[in-house]
DSSP file (Angstrom, degrees, kcal/mol; ACC not computed):
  #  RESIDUE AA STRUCTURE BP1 BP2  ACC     N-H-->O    O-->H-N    N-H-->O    O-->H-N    TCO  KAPPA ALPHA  PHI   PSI    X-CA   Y-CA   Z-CA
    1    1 A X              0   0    0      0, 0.0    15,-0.1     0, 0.0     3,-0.0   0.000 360.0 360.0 360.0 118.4  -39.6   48.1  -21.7
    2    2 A X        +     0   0    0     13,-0.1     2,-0.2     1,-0.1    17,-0.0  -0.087 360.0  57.2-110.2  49.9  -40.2   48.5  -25.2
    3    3 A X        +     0   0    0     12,-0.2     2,-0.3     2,-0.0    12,-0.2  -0.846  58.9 173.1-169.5 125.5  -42.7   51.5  -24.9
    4    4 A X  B     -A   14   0A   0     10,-2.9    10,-1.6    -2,-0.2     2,-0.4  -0.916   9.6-171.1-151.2 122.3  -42.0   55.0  -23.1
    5    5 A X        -     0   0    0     -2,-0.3     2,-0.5     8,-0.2     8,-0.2  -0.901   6.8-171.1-126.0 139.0  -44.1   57.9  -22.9
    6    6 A X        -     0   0    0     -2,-0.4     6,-3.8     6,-0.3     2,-0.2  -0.953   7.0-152.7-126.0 137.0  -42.8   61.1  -21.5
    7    7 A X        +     0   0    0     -2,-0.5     2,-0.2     4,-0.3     3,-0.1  -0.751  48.8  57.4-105.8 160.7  -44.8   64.4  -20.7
    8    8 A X  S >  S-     0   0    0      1,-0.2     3,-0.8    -2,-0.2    -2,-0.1  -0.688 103.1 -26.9 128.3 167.0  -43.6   67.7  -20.7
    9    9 A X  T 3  S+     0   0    0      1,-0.2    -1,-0.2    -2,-0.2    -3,-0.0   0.697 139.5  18.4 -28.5 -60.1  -41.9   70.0  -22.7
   10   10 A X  T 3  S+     0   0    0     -3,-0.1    -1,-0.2     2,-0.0    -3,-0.1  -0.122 100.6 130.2 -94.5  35.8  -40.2   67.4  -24.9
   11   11 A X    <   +     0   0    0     -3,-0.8    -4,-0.3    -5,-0.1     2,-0.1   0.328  16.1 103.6-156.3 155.9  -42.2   64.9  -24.0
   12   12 A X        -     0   0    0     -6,-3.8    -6,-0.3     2,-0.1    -2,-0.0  -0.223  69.2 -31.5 122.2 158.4  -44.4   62.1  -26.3
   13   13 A X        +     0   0    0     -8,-0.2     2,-0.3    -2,-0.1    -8,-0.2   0.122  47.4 179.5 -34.8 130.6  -44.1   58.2  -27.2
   14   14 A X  B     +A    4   0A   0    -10,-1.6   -10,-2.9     0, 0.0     2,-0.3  -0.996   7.7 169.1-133.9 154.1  -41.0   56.7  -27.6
   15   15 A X        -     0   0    0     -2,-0.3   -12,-0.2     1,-0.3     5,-0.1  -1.000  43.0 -80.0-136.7 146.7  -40.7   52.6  -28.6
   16   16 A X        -     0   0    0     -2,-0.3    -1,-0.3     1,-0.1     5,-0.1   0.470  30.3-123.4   3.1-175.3  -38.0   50.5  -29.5
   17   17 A X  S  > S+     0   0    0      3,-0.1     4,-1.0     2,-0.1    -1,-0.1   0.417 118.4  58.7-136.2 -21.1  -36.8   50.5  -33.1
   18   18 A X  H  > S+     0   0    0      1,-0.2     4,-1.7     2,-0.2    -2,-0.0   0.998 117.3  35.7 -28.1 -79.9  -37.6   46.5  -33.0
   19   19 A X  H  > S+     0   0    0      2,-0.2     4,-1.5     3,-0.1    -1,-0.2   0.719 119.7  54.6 -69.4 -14.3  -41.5   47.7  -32.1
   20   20 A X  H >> S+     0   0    0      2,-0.3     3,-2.2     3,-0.1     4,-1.5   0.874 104.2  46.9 -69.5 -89.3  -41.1   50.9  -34.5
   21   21 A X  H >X S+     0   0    0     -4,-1.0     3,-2.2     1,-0.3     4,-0.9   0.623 108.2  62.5 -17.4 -73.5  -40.2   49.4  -37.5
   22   22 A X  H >X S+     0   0    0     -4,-1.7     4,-2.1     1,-0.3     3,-1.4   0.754 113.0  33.7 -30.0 -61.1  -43.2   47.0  -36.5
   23   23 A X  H <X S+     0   0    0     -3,-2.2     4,-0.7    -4,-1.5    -1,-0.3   0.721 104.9  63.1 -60.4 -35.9  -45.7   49.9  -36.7
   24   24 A X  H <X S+     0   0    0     -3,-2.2     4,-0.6    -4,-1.5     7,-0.4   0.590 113.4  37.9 -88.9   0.1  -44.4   51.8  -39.1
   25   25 A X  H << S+     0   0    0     -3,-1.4     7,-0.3    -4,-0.9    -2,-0.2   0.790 108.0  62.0 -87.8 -40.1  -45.2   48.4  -41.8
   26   26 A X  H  < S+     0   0    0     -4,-2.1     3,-0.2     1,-0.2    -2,-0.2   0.797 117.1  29.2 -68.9  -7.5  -48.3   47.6  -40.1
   27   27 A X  H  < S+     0   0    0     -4,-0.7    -1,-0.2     1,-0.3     2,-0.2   0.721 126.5  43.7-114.5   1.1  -49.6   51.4  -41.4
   28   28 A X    >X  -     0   0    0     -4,-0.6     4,-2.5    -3,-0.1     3,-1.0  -0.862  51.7-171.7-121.8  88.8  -47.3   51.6  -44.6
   29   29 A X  H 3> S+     0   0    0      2,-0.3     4,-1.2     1,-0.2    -4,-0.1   0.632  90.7  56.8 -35.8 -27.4  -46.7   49.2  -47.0
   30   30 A X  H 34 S+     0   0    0      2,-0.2     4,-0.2     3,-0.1    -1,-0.2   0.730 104.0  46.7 -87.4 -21.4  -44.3   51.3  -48.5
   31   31 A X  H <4 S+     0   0    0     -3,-1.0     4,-0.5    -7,-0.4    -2,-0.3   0.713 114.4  62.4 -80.3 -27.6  -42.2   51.8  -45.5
   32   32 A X  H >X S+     0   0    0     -4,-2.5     3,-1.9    -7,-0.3     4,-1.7   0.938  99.3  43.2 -30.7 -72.7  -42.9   48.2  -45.7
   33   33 A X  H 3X S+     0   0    0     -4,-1.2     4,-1.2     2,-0.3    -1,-0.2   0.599 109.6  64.4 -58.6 -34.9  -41.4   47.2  -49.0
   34   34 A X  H 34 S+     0   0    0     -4,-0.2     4,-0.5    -3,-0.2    -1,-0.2   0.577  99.7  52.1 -86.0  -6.4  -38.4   49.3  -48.1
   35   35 A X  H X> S+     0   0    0     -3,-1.9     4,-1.8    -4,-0.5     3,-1.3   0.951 105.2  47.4 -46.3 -87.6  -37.7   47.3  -45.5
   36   36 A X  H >X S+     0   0    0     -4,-1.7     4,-1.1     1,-0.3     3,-1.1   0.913 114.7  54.1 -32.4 -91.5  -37.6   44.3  -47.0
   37   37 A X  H 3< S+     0   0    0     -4,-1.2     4,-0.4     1,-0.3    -1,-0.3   0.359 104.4  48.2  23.6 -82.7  -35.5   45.9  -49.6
   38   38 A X  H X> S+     0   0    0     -3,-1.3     4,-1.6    -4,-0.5     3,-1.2   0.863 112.0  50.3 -52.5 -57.4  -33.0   47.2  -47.7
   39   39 A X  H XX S+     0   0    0     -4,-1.8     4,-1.9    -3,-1.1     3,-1.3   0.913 107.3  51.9 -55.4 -48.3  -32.5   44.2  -45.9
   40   40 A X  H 3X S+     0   0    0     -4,-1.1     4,-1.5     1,-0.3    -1,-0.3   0.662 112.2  48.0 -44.9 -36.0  -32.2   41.9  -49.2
   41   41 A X  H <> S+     0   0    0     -3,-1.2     4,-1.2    -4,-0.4    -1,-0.3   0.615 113.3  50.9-104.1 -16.1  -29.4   44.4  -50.6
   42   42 A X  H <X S+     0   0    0     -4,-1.6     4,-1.4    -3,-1.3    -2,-0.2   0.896 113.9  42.9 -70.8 -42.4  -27.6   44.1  -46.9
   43   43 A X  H  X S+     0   0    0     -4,-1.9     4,-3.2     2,-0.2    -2,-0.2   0.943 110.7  55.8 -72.9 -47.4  -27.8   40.3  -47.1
   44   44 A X  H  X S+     0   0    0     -4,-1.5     4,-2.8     1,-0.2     5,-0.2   0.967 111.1  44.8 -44.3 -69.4  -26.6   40.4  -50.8
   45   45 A X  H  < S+     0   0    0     -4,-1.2     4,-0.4     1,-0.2     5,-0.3   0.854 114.2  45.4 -51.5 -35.6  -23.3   42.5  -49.8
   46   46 A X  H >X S+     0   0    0     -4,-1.4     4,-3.5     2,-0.2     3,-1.4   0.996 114.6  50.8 -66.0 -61.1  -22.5   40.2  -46.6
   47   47 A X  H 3< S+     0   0    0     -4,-3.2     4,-0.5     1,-0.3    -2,-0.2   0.940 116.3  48.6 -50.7 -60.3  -23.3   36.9  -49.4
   48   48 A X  T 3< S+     0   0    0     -4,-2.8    -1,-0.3     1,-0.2    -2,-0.2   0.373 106.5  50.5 -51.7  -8.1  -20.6   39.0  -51.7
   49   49 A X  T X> S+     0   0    0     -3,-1.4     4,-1.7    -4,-0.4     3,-0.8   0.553 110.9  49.1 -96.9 -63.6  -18.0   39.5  -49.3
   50   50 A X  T 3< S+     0   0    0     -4,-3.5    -2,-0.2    -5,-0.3    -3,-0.1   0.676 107.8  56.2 -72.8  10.3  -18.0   35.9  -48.4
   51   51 A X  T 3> S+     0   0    0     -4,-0.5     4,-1.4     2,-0.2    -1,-0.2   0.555 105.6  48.6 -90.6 -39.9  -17.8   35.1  -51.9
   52   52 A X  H X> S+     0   0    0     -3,-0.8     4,-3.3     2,-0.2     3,-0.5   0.961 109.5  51.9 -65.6 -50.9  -14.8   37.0  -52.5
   53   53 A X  H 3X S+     0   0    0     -4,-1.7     4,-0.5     2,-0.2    -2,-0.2   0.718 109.1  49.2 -65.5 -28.1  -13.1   35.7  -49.6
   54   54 A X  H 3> S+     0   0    0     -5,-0.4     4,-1.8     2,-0.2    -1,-0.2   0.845 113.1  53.0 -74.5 -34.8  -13.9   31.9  -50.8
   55   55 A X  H <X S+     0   0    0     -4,-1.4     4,-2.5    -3,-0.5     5,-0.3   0.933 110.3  43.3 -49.6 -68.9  -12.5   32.9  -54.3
   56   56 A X  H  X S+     0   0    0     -4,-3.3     4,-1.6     1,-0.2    -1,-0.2   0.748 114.9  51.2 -67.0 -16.1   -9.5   34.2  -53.1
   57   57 A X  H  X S+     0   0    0     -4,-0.5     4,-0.8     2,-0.2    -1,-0.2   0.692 114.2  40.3-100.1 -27.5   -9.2   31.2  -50.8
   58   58 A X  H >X S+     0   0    0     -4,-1.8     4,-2.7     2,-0.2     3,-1.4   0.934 109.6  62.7 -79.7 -28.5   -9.7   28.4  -53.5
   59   59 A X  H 3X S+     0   0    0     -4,-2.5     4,-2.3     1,-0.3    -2,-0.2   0.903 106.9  38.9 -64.3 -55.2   -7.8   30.3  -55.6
   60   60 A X  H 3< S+     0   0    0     -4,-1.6     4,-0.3    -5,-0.3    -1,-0.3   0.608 110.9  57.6 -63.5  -2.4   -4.8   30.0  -53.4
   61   61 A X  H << S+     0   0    0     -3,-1.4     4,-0.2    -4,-0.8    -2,-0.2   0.661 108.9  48.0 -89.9 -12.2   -5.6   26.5  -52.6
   62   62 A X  H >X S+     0   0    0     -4,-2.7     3,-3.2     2,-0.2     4,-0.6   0.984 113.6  47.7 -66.1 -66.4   -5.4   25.9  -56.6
   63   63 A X  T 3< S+     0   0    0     -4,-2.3    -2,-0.1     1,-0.3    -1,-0.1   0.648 109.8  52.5 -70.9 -26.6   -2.2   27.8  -56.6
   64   64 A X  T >> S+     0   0    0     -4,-0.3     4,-1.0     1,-0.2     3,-0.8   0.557  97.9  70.5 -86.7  -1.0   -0.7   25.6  -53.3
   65   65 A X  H <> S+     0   0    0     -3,-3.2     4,-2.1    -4,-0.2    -2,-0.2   0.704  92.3  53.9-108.6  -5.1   -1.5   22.4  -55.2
   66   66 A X  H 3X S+     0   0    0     -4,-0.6     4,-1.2     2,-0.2    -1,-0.2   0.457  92.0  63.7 -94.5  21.2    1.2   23.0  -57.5
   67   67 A X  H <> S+     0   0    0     -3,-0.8     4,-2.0     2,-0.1    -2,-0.2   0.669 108.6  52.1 -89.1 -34.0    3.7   23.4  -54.9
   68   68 A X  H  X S+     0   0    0     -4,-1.0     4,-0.9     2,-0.3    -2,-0.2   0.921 107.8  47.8 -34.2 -69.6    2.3   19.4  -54.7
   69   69 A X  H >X S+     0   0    0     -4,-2.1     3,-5.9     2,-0.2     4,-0.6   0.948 113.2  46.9 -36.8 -77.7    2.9   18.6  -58.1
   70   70 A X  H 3X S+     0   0    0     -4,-1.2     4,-3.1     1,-0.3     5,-0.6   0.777 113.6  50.1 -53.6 -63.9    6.3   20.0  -58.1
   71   71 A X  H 3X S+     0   0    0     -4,-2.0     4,-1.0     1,-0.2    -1,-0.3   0.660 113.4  41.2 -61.4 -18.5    7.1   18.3  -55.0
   72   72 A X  H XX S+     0   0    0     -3,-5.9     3,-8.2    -4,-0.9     4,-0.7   0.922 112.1  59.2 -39.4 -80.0    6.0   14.8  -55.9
   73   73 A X  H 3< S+     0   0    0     -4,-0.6    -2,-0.2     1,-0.4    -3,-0.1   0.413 112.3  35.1 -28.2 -37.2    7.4   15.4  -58.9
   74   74 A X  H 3< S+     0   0    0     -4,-3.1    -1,-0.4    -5,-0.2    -3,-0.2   0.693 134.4  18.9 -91.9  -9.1   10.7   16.0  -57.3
   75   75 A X  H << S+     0   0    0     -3,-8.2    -2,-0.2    -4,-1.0    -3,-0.1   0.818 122.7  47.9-122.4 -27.4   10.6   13.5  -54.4
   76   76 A X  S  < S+     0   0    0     -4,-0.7     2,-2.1    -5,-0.2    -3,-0.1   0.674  94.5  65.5 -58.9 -83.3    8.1   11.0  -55.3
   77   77 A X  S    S-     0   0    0     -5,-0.2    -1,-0.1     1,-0.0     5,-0.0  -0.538  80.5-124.3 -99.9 101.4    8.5    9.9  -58.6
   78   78 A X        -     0   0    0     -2,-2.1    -2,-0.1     1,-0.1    -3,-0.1   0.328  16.7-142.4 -37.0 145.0   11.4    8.1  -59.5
   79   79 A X  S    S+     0   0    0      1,-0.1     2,-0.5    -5,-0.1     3,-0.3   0.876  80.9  46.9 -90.6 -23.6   13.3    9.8  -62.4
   80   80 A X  S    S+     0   0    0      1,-0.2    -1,-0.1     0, 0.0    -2,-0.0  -0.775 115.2  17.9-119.4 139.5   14.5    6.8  -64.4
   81   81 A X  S    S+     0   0    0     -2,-0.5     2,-0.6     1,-0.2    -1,-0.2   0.974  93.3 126.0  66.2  49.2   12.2    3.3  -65.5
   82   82 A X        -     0   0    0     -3,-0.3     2,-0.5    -5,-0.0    -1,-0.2  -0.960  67.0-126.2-127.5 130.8    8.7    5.8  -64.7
   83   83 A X    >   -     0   0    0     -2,-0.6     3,-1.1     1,-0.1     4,-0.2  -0.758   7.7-139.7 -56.1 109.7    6.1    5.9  -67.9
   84   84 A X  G >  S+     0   0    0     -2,-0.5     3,-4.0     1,-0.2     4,-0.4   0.994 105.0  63.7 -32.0 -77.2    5.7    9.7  -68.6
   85   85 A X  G 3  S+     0   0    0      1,-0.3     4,-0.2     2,-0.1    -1,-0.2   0.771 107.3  39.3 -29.7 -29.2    1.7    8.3  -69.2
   86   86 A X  G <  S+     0   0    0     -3,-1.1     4,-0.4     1,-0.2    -1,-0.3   0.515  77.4 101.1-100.9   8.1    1.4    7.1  -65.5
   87   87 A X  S X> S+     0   0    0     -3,-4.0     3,-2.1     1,-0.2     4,-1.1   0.875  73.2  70.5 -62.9 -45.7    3.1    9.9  -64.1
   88   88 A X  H >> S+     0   0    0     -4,-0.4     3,-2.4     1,-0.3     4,-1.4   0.875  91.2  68.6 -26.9 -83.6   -1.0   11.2  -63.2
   89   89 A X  H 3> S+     0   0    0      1,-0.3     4,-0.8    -3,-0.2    -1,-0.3   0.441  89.5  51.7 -53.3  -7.5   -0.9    8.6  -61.0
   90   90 A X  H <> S+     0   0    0     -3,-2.1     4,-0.7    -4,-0.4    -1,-0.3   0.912 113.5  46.4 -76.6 -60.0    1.6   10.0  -58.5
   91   91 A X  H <X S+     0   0    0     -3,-2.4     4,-0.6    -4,-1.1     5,-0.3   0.618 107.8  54.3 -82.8  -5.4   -0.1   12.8  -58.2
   92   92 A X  H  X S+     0   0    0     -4,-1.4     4,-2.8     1,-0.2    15,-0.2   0.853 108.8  46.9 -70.4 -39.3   -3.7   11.4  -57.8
   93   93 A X  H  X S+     0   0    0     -4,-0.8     4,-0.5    -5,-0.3    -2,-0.2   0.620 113.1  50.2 -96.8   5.6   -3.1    9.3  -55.1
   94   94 A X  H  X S+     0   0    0     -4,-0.7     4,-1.0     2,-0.1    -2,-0.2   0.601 119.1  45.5 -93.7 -20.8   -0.9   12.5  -53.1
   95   95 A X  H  < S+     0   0    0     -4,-0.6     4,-0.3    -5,-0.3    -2,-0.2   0.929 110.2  49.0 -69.2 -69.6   -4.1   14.5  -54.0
   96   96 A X  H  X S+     0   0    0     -4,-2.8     4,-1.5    -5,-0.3     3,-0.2   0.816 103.2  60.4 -30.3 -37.8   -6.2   11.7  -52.8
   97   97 A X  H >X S+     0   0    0     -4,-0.5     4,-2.0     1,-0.2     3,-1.0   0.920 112.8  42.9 -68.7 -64.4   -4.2   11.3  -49.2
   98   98 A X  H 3< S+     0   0    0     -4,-1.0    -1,-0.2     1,-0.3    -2,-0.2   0.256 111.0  56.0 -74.5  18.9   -5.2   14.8  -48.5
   99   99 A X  H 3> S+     0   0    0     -2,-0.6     4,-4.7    -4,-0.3     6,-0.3   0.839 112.7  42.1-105.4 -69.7   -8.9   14.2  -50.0
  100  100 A X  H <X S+     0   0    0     -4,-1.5     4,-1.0    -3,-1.0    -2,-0.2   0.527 113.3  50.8-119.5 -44.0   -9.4   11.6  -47.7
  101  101 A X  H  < S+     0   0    0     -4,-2.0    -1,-0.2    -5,-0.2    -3,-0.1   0.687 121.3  39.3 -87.8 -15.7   -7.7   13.5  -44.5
  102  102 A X  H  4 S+     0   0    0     -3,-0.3    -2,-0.3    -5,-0.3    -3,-0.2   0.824 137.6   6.5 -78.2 -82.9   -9.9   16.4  -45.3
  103  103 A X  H  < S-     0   0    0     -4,-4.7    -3,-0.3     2,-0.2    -2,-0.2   0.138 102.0-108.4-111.6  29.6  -13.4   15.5  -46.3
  104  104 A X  S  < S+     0   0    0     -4,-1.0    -4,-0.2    -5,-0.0     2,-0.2   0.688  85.7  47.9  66.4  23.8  -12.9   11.4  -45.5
  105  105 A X  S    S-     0   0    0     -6,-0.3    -2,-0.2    -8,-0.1    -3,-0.1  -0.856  80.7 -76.0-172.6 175.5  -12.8   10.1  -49.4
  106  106 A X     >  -     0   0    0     -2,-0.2     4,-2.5     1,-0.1     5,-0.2  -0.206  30.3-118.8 -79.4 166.5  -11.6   10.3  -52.6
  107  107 A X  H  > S+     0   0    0      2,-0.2     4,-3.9     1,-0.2     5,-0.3   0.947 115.3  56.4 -56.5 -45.5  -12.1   12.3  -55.2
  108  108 A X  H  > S+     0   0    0      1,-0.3     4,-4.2     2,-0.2     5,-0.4   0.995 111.8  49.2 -37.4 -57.5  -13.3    9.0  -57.4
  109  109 A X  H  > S+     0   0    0      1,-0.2     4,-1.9     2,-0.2    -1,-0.3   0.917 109.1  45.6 -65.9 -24.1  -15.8    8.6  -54.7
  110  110 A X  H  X S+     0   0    0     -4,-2.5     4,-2.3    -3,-0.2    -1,-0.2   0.989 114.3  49.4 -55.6 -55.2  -17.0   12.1  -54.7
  111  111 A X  H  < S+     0   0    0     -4,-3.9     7,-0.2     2,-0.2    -2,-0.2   0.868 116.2  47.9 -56.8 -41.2  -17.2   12.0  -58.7
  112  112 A X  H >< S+     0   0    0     -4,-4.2     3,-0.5    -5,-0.3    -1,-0.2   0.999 112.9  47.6 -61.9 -57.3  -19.1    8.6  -58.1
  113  113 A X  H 3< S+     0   0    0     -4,-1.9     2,-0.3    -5,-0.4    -1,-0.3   0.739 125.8  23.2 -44.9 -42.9  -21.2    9.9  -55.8
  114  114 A X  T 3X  +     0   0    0     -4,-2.3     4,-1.7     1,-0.1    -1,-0.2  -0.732  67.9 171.1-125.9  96.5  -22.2   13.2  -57.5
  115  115 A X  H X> S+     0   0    0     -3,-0.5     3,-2.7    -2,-0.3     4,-1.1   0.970  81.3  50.3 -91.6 -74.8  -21.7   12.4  -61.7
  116  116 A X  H 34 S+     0   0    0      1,-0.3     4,-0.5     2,-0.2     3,-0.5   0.743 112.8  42.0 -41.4 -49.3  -23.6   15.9  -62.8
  117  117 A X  H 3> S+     0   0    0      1,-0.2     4,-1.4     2,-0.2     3,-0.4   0.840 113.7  60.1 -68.9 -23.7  -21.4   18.4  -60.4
  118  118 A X  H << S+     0   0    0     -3,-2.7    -1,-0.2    -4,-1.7    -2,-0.2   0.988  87.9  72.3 -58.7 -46.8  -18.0   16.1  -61.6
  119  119 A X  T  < S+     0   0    0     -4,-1.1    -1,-0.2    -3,-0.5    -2,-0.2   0.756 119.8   8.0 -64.6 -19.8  -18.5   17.0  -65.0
  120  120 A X  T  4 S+     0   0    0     -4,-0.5    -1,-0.2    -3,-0.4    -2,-0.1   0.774 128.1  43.1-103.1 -54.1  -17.3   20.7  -64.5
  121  121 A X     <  -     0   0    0     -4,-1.4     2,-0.2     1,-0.1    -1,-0.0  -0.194  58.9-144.5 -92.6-175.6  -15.9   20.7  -60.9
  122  122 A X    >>  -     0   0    0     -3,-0.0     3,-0.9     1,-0.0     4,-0.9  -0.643  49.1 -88.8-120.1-171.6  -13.7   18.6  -58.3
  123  123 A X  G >4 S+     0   0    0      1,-0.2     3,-0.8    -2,-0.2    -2,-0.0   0.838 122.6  68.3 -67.5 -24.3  -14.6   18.4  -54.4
  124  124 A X  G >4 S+     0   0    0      1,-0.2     3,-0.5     2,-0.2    -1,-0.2   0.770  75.5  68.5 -76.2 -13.0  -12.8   21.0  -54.0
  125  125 A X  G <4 S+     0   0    0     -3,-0.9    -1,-0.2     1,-0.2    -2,-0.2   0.665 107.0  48.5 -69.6 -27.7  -14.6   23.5  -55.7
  126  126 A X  G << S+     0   0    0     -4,-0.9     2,-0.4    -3,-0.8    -1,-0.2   0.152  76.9 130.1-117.0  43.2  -17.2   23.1  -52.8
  127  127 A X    <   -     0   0    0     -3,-0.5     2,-0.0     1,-0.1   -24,-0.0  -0.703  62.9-113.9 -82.4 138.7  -15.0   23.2  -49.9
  128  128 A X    >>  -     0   0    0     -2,-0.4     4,-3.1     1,-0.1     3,-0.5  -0.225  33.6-100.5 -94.4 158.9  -16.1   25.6  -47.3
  129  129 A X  H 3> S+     0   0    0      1,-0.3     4,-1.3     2,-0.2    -1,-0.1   0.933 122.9  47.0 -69.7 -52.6  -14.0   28.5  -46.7
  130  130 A X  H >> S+     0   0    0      2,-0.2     4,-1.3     1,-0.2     3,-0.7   0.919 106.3  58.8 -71.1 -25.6  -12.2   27.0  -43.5
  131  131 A X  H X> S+     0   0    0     -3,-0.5     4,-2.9     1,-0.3     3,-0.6   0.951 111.0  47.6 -72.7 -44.4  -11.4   23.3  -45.3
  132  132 A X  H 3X S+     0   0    0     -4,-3.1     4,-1.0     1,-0.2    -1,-0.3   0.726  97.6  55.1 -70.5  -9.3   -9.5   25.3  -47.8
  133  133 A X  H <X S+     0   0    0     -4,-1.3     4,-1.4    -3,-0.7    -1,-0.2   0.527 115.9  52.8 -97.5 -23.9   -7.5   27.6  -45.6
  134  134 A X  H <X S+     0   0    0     -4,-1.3     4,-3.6    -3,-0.6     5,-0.3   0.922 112.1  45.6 -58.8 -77.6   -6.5   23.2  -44.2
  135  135 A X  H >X S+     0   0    0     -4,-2.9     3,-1.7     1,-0.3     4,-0.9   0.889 106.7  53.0 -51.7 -78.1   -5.7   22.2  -47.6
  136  136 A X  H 3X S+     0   0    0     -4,-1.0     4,-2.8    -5,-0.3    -1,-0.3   0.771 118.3  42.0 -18.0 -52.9   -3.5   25.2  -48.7
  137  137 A X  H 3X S+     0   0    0     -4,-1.4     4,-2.1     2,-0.2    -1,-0.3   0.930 109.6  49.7 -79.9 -24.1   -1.6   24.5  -45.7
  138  138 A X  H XX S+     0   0    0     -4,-3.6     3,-0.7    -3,-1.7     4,-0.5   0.993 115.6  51.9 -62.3 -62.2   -1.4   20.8  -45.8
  139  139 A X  H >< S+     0   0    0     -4,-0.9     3,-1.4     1,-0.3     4,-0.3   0.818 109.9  46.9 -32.4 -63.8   -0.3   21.5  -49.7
  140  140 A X  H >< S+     0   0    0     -4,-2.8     3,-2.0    -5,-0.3    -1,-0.3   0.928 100.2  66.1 -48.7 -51.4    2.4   23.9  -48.8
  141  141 A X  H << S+     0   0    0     -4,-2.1    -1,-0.3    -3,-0.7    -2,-0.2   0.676  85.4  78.8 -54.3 -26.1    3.5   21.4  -46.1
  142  142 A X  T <<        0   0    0     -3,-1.4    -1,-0.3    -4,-0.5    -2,-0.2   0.806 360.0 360.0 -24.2 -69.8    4.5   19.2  -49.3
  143  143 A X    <         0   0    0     -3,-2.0    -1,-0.3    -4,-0.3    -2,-0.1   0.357 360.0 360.0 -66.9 360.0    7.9   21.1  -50.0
């Protein structure tokens, strides 16, 4: 029942706060507008909370991918007869396995695939909150 009217002492219309709200827009426009409002600064704080929480979660998956490096570095790449210049490529293609095991290609192909968003970001930058809490640990797993 979203409508209940009681006689009596304390007594009078009572509805729903679904069907209130509804009533109280269709005969104010200003309770209207304050609606809306409200809701738009509710949605904004929920957007801003999950924003923080994606920040803090690439931020540690930046931070796990030099647990990466180091661990090529140390295990990976042979210490003697390696070109300091190609060294990149040891860690590209240990980036790339987890690229590829994640979102199913490489970063090249992302970059091909999107040229404007490469020139400031990587793929990773738009990894959803749970693919990054994956990576971090697949990164840690490195060492």
């Amino acid at each position: 029942m979203g409508l209940f009217v009681k006689r009596g002492k304390h007594g009078g219309t009572y509805a729903h706060k679904d069907i209130a709200f509804e009533f109280a827009s269709a005969i104010s426009p200003v309770f209207k507008l304050y609606l809306i409002k409200e809701f738009q600064s509710l949605k904004e704080a929920e957007n801003d909370a999950k924003k923080i929480e994606w920040d803090a979660k690439r931020f540690l998956s930046k931070n796990n991918y030099l647990i990466q490096t180091d661990a090529v570095k140390k295990y990976l790449i042979p210490s003697e007869n390696y070109k300091e210049n190609l060294e990149w490529l040891a860690y590209a293609v240990e980036a790339d396995v987890l690229n590829v095991a994640l979102f199913g290609f490489t970063a090249n192909a992302w970059r091909d695939e999107n040229p404007e968003l490469a020139k400031k970001n990587n793929v990773r930058d738009f990894a959803s909150i749970n693919e990054l809490i994956v990576l971090s640990n697949l990164e840690i797993d490195f060492e």
